[in-house]
N, C-alpha and C positions, 0 to 999 in steps of 0.2 A: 181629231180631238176626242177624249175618252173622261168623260165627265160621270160622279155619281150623285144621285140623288138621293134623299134620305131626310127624315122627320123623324120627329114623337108620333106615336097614335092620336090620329085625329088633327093633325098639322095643316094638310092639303098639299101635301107632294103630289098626290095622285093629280089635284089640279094645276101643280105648276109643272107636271111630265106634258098634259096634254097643250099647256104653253108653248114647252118647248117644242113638239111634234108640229104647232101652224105654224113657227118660224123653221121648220123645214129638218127638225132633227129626229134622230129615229130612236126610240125610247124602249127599253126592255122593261118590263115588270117581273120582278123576279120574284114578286110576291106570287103573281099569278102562274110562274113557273115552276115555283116551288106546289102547284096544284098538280104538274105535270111528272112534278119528281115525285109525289106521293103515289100516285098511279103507278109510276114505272117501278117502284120499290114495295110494292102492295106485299107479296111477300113475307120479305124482311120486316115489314112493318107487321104483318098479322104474328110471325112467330114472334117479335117482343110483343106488342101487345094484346094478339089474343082479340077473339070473336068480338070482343066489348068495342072495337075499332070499328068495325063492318056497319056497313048500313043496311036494309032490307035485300038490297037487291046483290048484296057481295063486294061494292066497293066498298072504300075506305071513306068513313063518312066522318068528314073534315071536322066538324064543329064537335064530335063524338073523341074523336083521337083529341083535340084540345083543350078537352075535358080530363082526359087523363092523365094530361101531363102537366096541366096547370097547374101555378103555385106547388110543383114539386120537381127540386131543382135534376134530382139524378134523374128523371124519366124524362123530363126534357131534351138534359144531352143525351138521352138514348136515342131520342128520335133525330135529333138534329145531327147524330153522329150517322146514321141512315138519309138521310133527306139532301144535308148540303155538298156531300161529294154529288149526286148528281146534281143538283141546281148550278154547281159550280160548272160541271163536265156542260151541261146546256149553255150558261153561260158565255164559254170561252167558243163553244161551239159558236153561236149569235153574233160574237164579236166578228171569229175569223170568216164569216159569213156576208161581211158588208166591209171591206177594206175602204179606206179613203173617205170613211164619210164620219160624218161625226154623231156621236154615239151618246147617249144618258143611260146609266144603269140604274133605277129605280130600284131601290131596296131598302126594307125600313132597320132590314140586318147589314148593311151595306159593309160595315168591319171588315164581316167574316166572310166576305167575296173574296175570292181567288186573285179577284183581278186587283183587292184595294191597292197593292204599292205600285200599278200601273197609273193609277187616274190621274190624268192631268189638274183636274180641278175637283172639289167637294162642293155640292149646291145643298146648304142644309136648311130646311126650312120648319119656320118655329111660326108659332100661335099661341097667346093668351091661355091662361086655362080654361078661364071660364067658355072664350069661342071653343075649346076642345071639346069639354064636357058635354056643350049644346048641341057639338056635332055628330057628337057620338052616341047619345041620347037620342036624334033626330035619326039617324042611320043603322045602328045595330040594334036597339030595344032592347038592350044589357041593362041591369039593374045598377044604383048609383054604387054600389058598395062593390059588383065587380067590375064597372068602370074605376072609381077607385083604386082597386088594386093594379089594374093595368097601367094606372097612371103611375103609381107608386113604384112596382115593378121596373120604370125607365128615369128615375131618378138621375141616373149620372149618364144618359143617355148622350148629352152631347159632350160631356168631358170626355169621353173615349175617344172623340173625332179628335179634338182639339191635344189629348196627349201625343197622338197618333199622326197629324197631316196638317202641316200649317195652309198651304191652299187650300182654305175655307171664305165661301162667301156664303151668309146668311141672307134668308128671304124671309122678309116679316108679310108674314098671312095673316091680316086682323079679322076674314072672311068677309062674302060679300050676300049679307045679311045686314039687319039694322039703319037706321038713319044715316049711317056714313056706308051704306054697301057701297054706292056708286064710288064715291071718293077711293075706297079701299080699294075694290079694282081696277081704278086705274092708277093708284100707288103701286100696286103688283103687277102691276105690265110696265110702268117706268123701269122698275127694279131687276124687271127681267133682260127689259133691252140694256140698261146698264151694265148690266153684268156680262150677256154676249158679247156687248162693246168692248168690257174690260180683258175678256181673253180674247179678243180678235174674231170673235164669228160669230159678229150678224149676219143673216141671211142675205 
């Protein structure tokens, strides 16, 4: 089984990847592979964008390149036209690496993976804004106006799944904070076994 994982910013995929990993599945992040494609295209990435990319010590300094291409839509696909052939070649590499076993590919680009018209199932998981906001406020120390924009920027984030893959099951992350934390997690672990159930692999 070849399942994808995918959110909004700030959703908690990341925490329902590592769900799936103690029920026994093995979970890519291609978020943080996509760390490993910048490295491997260092390069290519310093000839489009030049010294302003670099950190002190010569790498490519992640949070530096996202500034550059933020809120400006042609220098984004510059880089992503750089970036996701490899994440993709890593990718399929990962998959052919573990035959027989069942698989989640965490990506919060999950679309534009190589492997989307393979996936057997889509696990999209959605949150409140407000729990987004708070988490992202708690987490990255971005200012409200470019959190803001980030959120704004993924507007029709889950209508591309839905034009795209009708095997969709959603996970409501209401997070597990506040007067119902307790409650909420174990809403979100009911939700999770139900859904292995529902394609056939529980652990």
């Amino acid at each position: 089984m070849l399942i994808g994982l995918t959110g909004k910013y700030c959703a908690g995929k990341n925490h329902v990847a590592r769900m799936l990993e103690n029920r026994g599945w093995l979970v890519l992040d291609v978020d943080k592979l996509g760390h490993r494609a910048i490295d491997a295209e260092r390069e290519a990435i310093i000839a489009r964008f030049g010294a302003a990319a670099l950190g002190r010590e010569g790498a490519i300094d992640r949070k530096a390149l996202g500034a550059l291409v933020f809120g400006k839509p042609q220098e984004l696909a510059a880089l992503e036209a750089i970036i996701h052939p490899a994440a993709n070649r890593l990718t399929e590499e990962w998959i052919a690496e573990h035959p027989g076993q069942n698989l989640a590919v965490n990506a919060a680009l999950l679309h534009r993976s190589s492997v989307f018209d393979r996936l057997d199932r889509i696990v999209l998981v959605t949150a409140p804004f407000p729990t987004r906001l708070f988490r992202a406020l708690r987490r990255d120390g971005l200012s409200i106006m470019t959190l803001l924009k980030r959120f704004s920027s993924q507007k029709d984030f889950e209508a591309q799944y839905f034009a795209k893959k009708s095997d969709i099951l959603i996970v409501r992350n209401k997070g597990a904070f506040g007067p119902f934390a307790a409650q909420n997690a174990k809403k979100l672990e009911r939700r999770i076994d139900t859904i292995l159930a529902r394609i056939g692999m529980v652990r």
